[in-house]
C-alpha positions as a Markdown table, in Angstrom:
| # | Residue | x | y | z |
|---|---|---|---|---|
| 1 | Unk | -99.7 | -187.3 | -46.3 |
| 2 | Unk | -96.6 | -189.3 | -46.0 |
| 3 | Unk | -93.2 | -188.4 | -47.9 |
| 4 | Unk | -92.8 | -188.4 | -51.1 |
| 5 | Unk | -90.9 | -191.4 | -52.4 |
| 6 | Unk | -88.5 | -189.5 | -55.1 |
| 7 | Unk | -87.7 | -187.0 | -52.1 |
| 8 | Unk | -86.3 | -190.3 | -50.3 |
| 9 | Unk | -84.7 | -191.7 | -53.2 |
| 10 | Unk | -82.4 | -188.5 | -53.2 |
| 11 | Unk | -82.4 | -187.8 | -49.4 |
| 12 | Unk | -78.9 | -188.4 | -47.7 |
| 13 | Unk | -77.2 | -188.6 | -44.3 |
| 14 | Unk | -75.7 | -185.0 | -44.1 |
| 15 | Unk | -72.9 | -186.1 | -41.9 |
| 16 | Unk | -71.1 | -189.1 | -44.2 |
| 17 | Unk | -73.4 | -188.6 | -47.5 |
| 18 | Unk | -75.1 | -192.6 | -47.4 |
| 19 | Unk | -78.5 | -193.3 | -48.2 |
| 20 | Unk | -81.2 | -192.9 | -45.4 |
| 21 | Unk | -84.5 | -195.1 | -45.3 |
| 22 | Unk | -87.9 | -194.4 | -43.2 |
| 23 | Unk | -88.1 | -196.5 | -40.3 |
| 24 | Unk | -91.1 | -199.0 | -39.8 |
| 25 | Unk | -93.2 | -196.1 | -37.9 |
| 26 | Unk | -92.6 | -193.7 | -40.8 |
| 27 | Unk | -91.5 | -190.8 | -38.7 |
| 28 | Unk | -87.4 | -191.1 | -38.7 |
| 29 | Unk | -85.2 | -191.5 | -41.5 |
| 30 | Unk | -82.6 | -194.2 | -40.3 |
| 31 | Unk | -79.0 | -193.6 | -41.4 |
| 32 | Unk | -76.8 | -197.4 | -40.3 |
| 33 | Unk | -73.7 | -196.0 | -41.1 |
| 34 | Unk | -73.8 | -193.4 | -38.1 |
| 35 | Unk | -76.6 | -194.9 | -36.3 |
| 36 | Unk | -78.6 | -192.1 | -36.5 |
| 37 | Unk | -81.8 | -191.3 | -37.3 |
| 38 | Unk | -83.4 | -188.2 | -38.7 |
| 39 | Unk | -86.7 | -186.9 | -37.3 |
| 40 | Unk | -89.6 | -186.8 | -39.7 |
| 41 | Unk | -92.1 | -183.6 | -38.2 |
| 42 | Unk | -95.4 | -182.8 | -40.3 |
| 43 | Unk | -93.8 | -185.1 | -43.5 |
| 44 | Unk | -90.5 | -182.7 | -43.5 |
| 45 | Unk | -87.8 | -184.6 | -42.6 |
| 46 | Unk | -85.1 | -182.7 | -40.2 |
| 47 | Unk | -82.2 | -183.7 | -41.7 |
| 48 | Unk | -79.8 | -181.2 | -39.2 |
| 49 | Unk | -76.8 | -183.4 | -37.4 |
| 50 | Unk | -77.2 | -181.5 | -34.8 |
| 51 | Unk | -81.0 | -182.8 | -34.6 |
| 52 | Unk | -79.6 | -186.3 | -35.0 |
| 53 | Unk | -80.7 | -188.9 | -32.1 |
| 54 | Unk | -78.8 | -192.2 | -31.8 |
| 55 | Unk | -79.9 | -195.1 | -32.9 |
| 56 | Unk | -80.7 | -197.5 | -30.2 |
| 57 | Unk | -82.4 | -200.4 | -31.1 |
| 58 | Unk | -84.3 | -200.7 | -34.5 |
């Protein structure tokens, strides 16, 4: 089961409120504007900063 796509339409970066998107192995939700991304666990997306890994390459 993968996430819902109305879930990521509405999902947001909880530290500076921009859109997130999945990244191309579906299991992280990419934010550019911090360059972090958001691990996705079982199809529930962590969305904690404190969870948060830099983004490195893309």
């Amino acid at each position: 089961m993968a996430l819902n796509p109305k879930l990521l339409e509405i999902l947001a970066c909880p530290k500076c409120k921009k859109s997130v998107y999945l990244n191309e192995q579906q299991n992280g939700l990419i934010c550019d504007a911090c360059q972090l991304i958001y691990e996705v666990r079982d199809d529930i997306p962590i969305m904690l900063i404190d969870e948060a890994k830099p983004l490195k390459n893309k």
